[in-house]
Phi, psi and omega in degrees: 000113173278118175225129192147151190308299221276353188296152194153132136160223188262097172347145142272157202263352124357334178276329191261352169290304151355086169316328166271332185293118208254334215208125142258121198205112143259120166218156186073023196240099147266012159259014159209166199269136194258168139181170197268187172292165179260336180245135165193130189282081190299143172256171175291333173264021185280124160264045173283106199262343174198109190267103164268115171227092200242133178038065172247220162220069178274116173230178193081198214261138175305145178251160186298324176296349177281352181279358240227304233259058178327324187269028170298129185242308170252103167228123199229099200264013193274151327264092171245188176247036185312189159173185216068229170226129179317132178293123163327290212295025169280335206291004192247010161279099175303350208240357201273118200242013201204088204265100180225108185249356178296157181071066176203171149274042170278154192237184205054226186251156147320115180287152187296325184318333203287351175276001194250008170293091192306306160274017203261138157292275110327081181263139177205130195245024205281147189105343173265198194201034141333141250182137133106222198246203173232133185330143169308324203285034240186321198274352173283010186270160082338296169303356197293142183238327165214137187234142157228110179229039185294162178066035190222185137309359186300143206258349203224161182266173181296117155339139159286350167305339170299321176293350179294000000 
């Protein structure tokens, strides 16, 4: 756990490499502007299982390679200055059970993909500026237990397939 004002800058991507390490958590550090790698070569044995980057200044864009990190259960990336629009290939964390993106700028639509998280439990997108309706494919999830997408732009209401 990194926690403190002067904590800050660019993740090395050296970090995500790291064969043992299960857990990453920064949270609280708002006196410097953070951010992730834009590249990084995840291997098949990396067992990062929880990513936290919680109340930093992390901003740009989810970089695509975090969708790699297959043994993820929990990434909870919420109130940063992420922006742009949530990545299809997030819908490619199979293990992932505990999803929190809220309180950021993200934009566009809920990607459909996001139906395709075999395990998550908690998802929460609330807080962003989301856009358009909310996908179908969110009624495949089963396990899901709390969908939160409050606070955005979204034009359509909860499927009645939700009550199944």
């Amino acid at each position: 756990l990194l926690n403190g004002p002067n904590f800050g800058g660019a993740l090395p991507s050296s970090l995500f490499q790291l064969k043992n390490l299960n857990t990453i958590h920064i949270q609280d550090n708002l006196g410097k502007n953070w951010s992730l790698p834009p590249n990084v070569q995840v291997g098949d044995d990396t067992q990062l299982e929880r990513l936290l980057l919680v109340r930093n200044s992390f901003a740009g864009i989810i970089p695509p390679w975090l969708a790699k990190l297959k043994q993820l259960q929990t990434l909870d990336l919420s109130m940063n200055n992420f922006q742009g629009a949530i990545p299809e290939a997030i819908g490619d964390l199979s293990s992932v059970k505990y999803l929190n993106l809220m309180g950021n700028n993200f934009t566009g639509a809920i990607p459909s993909s996001l139906g395709k998280l075999p395990a998550i439990e908690v998802l929460n997108l609330g807080n962003n500026a989301l856009q358009g309706e909310l996908p179908t494919s969110i009624e495949n999830l089963r396990t899901l237990q709390l969908l939160d997408v409050g606070s955005n732009l979204l034009t359509s209401t909860i499927p009645s397939s939700f009550a199944n």
